[in-house]
Phi, psi and omega in degrees: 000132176271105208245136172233161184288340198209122132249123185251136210233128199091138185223005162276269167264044135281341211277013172269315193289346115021264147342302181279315194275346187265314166318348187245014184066016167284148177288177181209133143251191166216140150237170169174108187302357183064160053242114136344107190123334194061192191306307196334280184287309175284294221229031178198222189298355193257336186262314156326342187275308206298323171273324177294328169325306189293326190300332155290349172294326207287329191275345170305333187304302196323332202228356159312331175290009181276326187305343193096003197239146151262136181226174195204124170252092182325300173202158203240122162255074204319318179304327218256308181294332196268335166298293191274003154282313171333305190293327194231060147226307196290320159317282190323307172320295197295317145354278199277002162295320183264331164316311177300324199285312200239007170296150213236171178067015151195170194238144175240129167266120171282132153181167149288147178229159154195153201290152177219351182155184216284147180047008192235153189225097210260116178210115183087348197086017173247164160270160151208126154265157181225139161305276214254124167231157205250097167273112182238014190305009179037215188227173141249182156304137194244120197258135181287145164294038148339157178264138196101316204285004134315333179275333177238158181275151175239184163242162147244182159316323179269336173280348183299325214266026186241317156028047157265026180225092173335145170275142177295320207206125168219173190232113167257127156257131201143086172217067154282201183288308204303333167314293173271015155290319190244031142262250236317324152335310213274300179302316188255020143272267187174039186247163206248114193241149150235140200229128177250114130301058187328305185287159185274358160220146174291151209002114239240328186321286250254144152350090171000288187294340158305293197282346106009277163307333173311283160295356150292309214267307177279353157274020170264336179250347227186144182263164201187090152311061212248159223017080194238149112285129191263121175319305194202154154214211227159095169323138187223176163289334168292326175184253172231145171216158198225141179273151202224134144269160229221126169296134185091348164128005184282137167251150158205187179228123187243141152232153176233186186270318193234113156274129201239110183271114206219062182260357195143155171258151164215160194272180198257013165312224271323308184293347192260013175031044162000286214291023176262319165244038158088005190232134191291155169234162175272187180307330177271356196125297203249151247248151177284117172221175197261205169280004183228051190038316180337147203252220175262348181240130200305140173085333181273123167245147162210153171198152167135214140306012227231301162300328183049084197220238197267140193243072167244179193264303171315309172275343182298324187300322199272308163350261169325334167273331162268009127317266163016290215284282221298354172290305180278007177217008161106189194284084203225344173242161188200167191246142182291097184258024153282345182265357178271109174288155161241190183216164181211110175283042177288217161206087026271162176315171161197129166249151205191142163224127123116230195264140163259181224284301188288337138303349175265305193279344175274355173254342186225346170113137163307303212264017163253025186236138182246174183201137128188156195272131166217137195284160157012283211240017153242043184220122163324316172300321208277350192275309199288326190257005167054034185291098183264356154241026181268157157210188183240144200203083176251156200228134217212137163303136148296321182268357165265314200073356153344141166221132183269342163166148215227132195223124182221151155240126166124181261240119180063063178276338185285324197273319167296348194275019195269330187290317177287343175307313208287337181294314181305303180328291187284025213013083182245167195253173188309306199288356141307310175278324185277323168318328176280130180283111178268140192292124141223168019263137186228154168285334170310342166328304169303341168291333173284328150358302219258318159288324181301309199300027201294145154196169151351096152339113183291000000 
């Protein structure tokens, strides 16, 4: 058996500590059954980009004539987009594969792993043991117990993205981000979408009024079934059809060419059989840690997917870099996790930081709170692209201008949502973000917007 100081489970944002533990004169191993890189780069935001990107060109086409422009989109050349999201996660991969094949001064096992007992790991057909170990093992698809569904074939995210034959036709369960990224995806290559919802909103996380415009917006391309549960499903000659009821008792059967299961992630502790070396998961699955990553077993660190705390790749990186700090310099850091902004790559965008309006009144109360909203197109720029239904929404201490959370739909949302991140992080107030001069007419301009409107939560 073989012993080291630091092992680490993962090569997606585990693999900097690597780097950090060799920098400290540790021995260090890594496992990872790959693909090399984690969800991120394969099977998660970085190949999901790479195809909405066009899908958002198409709709741009699509939709130029409120603008005065008629455009006609001649052809979609599903191969030719899905061979280059392939090519450049396949560049990357391999990058970090040979990075891996010749780096010197530590050992990496490609393989599955599991725990045999405290600190120790069967892995490759080896033993390994660790002083201090990283579990960074991320997650998966999370497949609903549905009837049937062992009998037919599906996609998930990772397998959608292996694709080379457009679908004619698909049944997504499911309308979380990964859901509605690749309906907007799928549709606007030219496949015919339908979406079965259990929650009564489509990305259920986000603000109401978000998930609202949202399902407005995708029920102009898309049929969309929300608080439906799909029952059973079943091979048909058209494809898969799947029987689905309706809250209050309606049933009805849909069918398709390809089904795409998009219900959730659960994390892979199960597969590394945590509970051997002592260290707990919770009712869902994913492993316990205190506020400084640490697990229920002294030494044992975890972050990432692994934990199911924010599952974006930007906080497993700020995770993992304070894993780190508090394994080797004691327990002194933790992360704010109101300050992690996401995005949601549909169409329209959508980006969100901190508390929506009803979680901010459930904690602190109407009258201690101001709220407001400013549209679009109540900024010259946002007037010009005639976005007439995008907007901005921030939610504010009254007696501070603390601002507890900042919510936007529409068009370039990931980018307007940066100045208020970097404002929160620092735990600045409104008058952070107005003191900064904004171009105008620029669309940042609606972030600031959102602040003039403050009133009373109605």
């Amino acid at each position: 058996m073989k012993e080291y100081d630091v092992i680490v489970i993962g090569s997606g944002a585990g693999a900097s500590l690597v780097n950090d533990a060799l920098e400290h004169n540790k021995t260090v191993a890594m496992v990872d059954k790959g693909p090399v890189g984690g969800t991120c780069l394969n099977v998660g935001c970085i190949p999901t980009k790479l195809i909405v990107y066009p899908a958002d060109r198409i709709m741009e086409i699509r939709e130029a004539k409120k603008l005065g422009i008629t455009a006609e989109i001649k052809s979609i050349d599903f191969k030719a987009i899905m061979d280059r999201m392939r090519s450049n996660v396949k560049k990357s991969h391999d990058r970090i594969q040979e990075a891996l094949a010749t780096a010197e001064d530590f050992d990496f096992y490609f393989g599955e792993a599991r725990f045999i007992g405290d600190y120790t790991l069967e892995t490759t057909g080896q033993t390994i043991k660790g002083k201090t170990i990283f579990i960074a093992s991320g997650a998966r698809p999370l497949i609903p117990p549905i009837k049937g569904i062992d009998d037919v074939p599906y996609l998930t995210n990772e397998s959608a993205l292996q694709l080379t034959k457009l679908p004619e036709s698909m049944i997504i369960i499911g309308g979380g981000y990964i859901a509605v990224e690749f309906a907007h995806f799928f549709e606007a290559v030219g496949t015919k979408v339908t979406i079965i919802q259990r929650n009564q909103h489509l990305v259920p996380e986000e603000e109401p009024e978000i998930a609202e415009l949202l399902q407005t917006a995708l029920s102009r391309r898309m049929t969309i079934h929300r608080n439906t549960e799909a029952m059973e499903v079943r091979k048909s000659e058209a494809g898969i059809t799947v029987m689905a009821r309706e809250r209050g008792g309606k049933t009805m059967e849909l069918t398709a060419q390809t089904l795409l299961i998009a219900a959730g992630r659960r994390s892979n502790a199960d597969l590394l059989q945590v509970e051997k070396t002592g260290v707990k998961t919770n009712e869902r699955g994913y492993i316990v840690v205190d506020d400084h990553f640490e697990t229920t077993k002294s030494n044992i660190w975890s972050f990432g997917d692994a934990i199911g705390k924010k599952m974006f790749r930007h906080s497993a990186n700020e995770e993992a870099e304070l894993a780190w700090h508090n394994a080797v310099h004691g327990k002194k850091s933790r992360i704010n996790y109101i300050t992690v902004p996401h995005a949601v790559f549909s169409f329209p965008e959508i980006a969100s930081v901190g508390l929506t309006e009803a979680q901010a009144i459930k904690l602190m109360g109407n009258k201690e709170l101001l709220v407001g909203k400013a549209m679009y197109t109540d900024v010259a720029r946002g007037e010009a692209m005639l976005e007439r239904e995008g907007f901005a929404k921030a939610v504010v201490l009254r007696k501070t201008g603390k601002i507890l959370g900042y919510h936007i739909i529409g068009p370039q949302a990931s980018i307007l949502i940066q100045e208020v991140v970097n404002a929160m992080a620092a735990d600045g107030n409104l008058w952070s973000v107005a003191k900064g001069m904004h171009i105008h007419p620029a669309l940042s301009e609606v972030v600031l917007k959102a602040f003039g409107k403050l009133e009373e939560p109605k």
